[in-house]
Every structure is written in structure tokens, then in C-alpha cells.
C-alpha positions, 0 to 999 in steps of 0.5 A, spaced: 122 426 761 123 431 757 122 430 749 124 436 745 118 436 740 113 436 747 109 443 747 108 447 753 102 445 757 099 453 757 093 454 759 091 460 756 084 460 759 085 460 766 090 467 764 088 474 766 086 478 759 093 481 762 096 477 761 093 475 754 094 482 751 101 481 753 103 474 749 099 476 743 103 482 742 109 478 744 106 473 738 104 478 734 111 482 735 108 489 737 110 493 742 106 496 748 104 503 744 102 499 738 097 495 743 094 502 745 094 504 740 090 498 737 085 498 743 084 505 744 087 507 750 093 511 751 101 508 752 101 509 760 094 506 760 097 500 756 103 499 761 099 498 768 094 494 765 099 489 762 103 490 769 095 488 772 096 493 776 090 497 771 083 494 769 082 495 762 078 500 760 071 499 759 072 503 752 077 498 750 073 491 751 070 490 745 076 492 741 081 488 746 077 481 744 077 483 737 085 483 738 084 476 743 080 472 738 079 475 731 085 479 729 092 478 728 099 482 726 105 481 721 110 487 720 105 491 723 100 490 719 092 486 721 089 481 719 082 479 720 082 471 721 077 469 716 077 474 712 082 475 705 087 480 704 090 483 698 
């Protein structure tokens, strides 16, 4: 039976970076030209991979898990989780 209170059962760990990429800046409230710009790849770049029709490039990699796991954006601007903001 549904309770309302219940949290999704989301397994994030089974999912694609795609897929990833695609619910953190859902979550983060970014769209797709932020998220290039972010990882360093162009928008058309950006559109495939989040379609999973591209794999993100290799020069993206590091800065795609510093997104995934480190940092994180509120009215378009970063955060790094441990560290204090001004």
C-alpha cells in the first residue's frame, strides 16, 4: 500500500552518468547550456549525452564527478559540499 510519507525506491547507483547528469541538474535547477558549460563541453555535445546517445568526452570526466559527487548549485551559483561559502 502506498503511504504518502514513502521515499521513491531510486537506485541511483545502478544509473548511467547520463542519466546522473541529467537529475542533478534537474535538482540543481540548471539547464542544459549550464551543464556544458560547467563540464566544459559544448550544448550540442551536452544534448546527446544526456539523450545517451553520446558518451561524455573524456575532458569532461573529471569535472562531470566533481558535479556528480563535490558540488552542488542554488540560483546559479556553486557550492562545494565541505567547504564555507561567504
Amino acid at each position: 500500500m502506498f503511504n504518502e510519507y514513502q521515499q521513491p525506491l531510486i537506485f541511483l547507483e545502478s544509473q548511467p552518468m547520463h542519466r546522473l547528469l541529467a537529475i542533478k541538474a534537474l535538482q540543481d535547477g540548471l539547464m542544459q547550456k549550464d551543464l556544458a558549460e560547467i563540464l566544459g563541453c559544448s550544448k550540442s555535445t551536452m544534448c546527446e549525452v544526456l539523450k545517451g546517445k553520446k558518451r561524455l568526452p573524456a575532458k569532461c570526466l573529471e569535472r562531470a564527478k566533481a558535479y556528480l559527487y563535490n558540488d552542488y548549485y542554488k540560483d546559479g551559483e556553486r557550492y562545494v559540499f565541505g567547504e564555507l561559502n561567504d
